[in-house]
N, C-alpha and C positions, 0 to 999 in steps of 0.2 A: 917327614913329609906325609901331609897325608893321603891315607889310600880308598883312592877310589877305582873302578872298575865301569869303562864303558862297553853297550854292548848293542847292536842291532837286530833287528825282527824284520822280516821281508812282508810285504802286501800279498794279500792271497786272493784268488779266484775260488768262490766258493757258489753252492747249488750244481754247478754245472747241466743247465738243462734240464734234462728230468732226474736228476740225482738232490731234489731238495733238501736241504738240511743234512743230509750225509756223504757227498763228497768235496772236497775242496783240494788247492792247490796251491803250492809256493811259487812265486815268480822271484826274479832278480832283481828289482825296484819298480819303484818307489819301496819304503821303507818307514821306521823309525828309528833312531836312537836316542839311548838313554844313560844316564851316567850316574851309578849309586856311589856314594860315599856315607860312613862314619858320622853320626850328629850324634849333640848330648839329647837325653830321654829315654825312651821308648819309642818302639813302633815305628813307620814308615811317614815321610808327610812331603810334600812336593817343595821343592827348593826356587824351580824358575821353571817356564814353559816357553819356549820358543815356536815359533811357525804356526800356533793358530791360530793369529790373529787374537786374541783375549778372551776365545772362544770357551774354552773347556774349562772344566770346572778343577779350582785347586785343592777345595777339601778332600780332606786324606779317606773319607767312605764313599765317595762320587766317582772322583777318578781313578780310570781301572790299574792304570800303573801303580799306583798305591792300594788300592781293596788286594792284589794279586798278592803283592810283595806284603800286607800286612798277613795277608792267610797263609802265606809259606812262614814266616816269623811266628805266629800261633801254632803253627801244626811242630816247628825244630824245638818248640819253647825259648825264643830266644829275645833275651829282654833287652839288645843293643838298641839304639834307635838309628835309622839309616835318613838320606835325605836323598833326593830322587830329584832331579832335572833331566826334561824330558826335551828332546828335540824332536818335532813332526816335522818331516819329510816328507807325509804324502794329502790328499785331501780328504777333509773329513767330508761324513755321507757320502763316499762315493762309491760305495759296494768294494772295497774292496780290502775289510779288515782295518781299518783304521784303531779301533777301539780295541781288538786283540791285538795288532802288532807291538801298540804301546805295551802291555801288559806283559808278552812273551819279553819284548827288550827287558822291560825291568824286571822278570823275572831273572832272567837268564845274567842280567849282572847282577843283581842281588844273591844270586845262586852263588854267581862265584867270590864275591867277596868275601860270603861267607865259607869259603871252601870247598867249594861243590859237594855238601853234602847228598844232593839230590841228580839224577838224570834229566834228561828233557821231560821222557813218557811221564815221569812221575809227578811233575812241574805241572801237567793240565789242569789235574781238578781246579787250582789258585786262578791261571788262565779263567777257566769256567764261574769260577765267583765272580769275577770280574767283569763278565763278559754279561751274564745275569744283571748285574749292578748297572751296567749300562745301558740295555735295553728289554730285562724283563725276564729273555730268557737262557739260560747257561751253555747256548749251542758250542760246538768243536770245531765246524768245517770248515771256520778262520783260524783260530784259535790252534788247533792241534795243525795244522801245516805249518801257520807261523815259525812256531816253537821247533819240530821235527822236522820240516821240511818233505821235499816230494809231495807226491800225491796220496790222501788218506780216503779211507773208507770209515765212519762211523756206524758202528753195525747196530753198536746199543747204547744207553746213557745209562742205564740200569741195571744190570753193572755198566760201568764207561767199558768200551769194547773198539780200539783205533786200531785200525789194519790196514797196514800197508800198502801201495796197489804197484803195481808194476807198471811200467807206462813206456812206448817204442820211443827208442833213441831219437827219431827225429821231428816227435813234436813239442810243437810250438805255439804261442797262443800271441795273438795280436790284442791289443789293451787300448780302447780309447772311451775318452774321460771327457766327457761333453761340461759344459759350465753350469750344472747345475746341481744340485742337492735333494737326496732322497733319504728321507728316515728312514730306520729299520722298522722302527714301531709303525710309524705312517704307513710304509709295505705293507707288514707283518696287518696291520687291523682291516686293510682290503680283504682279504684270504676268505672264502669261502668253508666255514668248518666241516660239509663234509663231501664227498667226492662223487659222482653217477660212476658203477661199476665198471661201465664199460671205457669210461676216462680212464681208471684205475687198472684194467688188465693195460689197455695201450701203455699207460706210465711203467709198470712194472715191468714189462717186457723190454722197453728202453734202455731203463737202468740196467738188466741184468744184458742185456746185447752193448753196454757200455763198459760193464767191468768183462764182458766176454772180448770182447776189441781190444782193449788198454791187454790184457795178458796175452793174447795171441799175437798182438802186431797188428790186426788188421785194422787198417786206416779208412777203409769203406763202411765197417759193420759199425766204427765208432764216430763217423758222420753218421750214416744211417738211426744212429741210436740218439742223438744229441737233438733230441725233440722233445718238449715239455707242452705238453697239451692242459696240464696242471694251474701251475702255478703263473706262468709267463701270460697266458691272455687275461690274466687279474691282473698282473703289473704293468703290462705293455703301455696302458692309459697314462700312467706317471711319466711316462716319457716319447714327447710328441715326435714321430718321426721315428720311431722304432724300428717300424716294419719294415722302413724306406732302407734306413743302416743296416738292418739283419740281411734284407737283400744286395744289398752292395757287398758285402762282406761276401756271401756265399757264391754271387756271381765274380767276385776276384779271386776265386779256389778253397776260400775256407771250408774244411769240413761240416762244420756248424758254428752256430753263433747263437747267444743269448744272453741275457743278462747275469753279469756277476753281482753274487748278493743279491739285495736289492733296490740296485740297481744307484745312479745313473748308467755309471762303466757299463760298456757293452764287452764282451772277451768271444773271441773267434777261434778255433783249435785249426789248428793249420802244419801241413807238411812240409816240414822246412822251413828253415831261417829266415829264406828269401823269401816265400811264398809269404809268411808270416808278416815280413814288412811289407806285403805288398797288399793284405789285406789292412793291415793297421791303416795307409793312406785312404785306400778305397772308405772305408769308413768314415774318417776323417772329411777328406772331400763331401760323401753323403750328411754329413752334420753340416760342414760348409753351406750347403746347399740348401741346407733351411735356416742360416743364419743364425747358426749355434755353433759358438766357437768351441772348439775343443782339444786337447792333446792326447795324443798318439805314441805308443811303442812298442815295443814285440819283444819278446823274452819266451826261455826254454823253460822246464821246471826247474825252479832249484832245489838243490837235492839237500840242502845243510837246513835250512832254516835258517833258528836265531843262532846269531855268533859273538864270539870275544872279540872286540876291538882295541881294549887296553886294556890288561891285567892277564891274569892265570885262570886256567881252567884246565883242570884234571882231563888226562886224555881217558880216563873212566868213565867221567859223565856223559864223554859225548859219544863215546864207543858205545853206550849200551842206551844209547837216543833211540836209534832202527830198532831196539831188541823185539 
């Protein structure tokens, strides 16, 4: 029989407000999964792609599921050739990891057909090629939640430098997905290259009152801190009725709200489950209301990331994922 190995990647919330490019998060779906098997050749190449529409590209150096899984295959030296069908789960452009979650899936079953030679932590850099190949630049704070799951801190890229963060049992983030499509690169070329200082103390002061909140618990200091005075009034423009949704969110209890990635998704941090779905509609309704359809849903952090769906995997590799 042949053996193949499937395996899934969660959608991630990444920027988080004023944490651009260094923090991101796992949620519980949307999703990808991906199914590695055994082919004659070499090297990695895509077998079939389901769910996007015909959208994404099949050459084996374009798409990230294959550039990943060929640079884990060059770094083992390993001259099998694998084939790779991918199934998307979730919407592409829509901030919210699309192009990492394929990448971690295929890693993470490529990982294990071949034995789990490798850990998650170790599995990034491939992530990072990948992630480069698709939009330019190599960033983690999709990319390394994907894969490890919880919430991460990227401290450095030079050395890579992923740390952990701790985060209160009971938040939650509300996720709604308006019907419309933003590039990363299109985001990414808005941006301003360099910053007025006094923007810069306010930003830096958020982020570190946001990793001070997520370790302490407190659920005031880390709304208090979920302001991007940065980056967000450069994106806001990509998506009409922002400010209308960010205020509907905050007056139905969320702690803050701001764009994941960049962007359409808008993600709200919220206390509690309930509270969580209760902003998800709020928002939704406010998209209603300019006649932009959209879907809605609320999720905790997930703490696994990518996982085995069919096959084996070494309780090794995934024990020393958190290390």
């Amino acid at each position: 029989m042949e053996q193949r190995v499937r395996a899934f990647a969660p959608a991630t919330v990444s920027n988080l407000a004023c944490a651009f490019d260094i923090v991101g998060f796992a949620v519980d779906e949307p999703g990808d999964e991906v199914e590695v098997g055994f082919a004659e050749g070499s090297g990695a190449v895509i077998g079939s792609i389901s769910g996007d529409g015909g959208r994404l590209p099949r050459l084996a150096t374009k798409n990230t599921a294959t550039v990943a899984v060929n640079a884990l295959l060059d770094h083992l030296g390993e001259r099998r050739g694998l084939v790779i069908d991918l199934h998307k789960q979730m919407p592409l452009g829509s901030g919210l990891g699309s192009s990492a979650a394929s990448a971690a899936a295929a890693l993470w079953a490529a990982n294990g057909l071949l034995g789990s030679p490798l850990d998650a932590r170790s599995l990034l850099p491939f992530a990072l090629a990948a992630e480069e190949a698709a939009c330019g630049t190599g960033h983690a704070d999709n990319a390394a939640p994907s894969l490890l799951g919880g919430m991460v801190l990227i401290r450095s890229y030079d050395p890579l430098d992923v740390i952990d963060l701790p985060y209160p049992p009971e938040l939650y983030v509300a996720l709604v997905t308006p019907q419309l499509e933003i590039r990363t690169g299109d985001a990414r070329r808005l941006l301003a290259d360099s910053v007025p200082l006094s923007k810069a103390v306010t930003q830096w002061g958020n982020v570190a009152g946001l990793i001070a909140g997520l370790h302490s618990g407190d659920y005031k200091l880390i709304g208090r801190s979920l302001v991007d005075v940065v980056i967000e009034p450069q994106r806001a423009a990509l998506l009409p009725g922002f400010y209308r949704v960010q205020k509907a969110a905050l007056e139905a209890g969320a702690l803050g709200c701001s764009l994941s990635g960049s962007g359409p998704t808008l993600f709200a941090l919220c206390r509690g489950k309930s509270c969580a779905a209760h902003v998800a509609e709020a928002m939704r309704l406010a998209f209603a209301d300019l006649d932009t359809p959209s879907e809605a849903r609320h999720s905790a952090i997930n703490p696994s990331g990518a996982r085995i769906l069919e096959g084996r995997l070494t309780s090794e590799a995934r024990g020393s994922s958190r290390s």
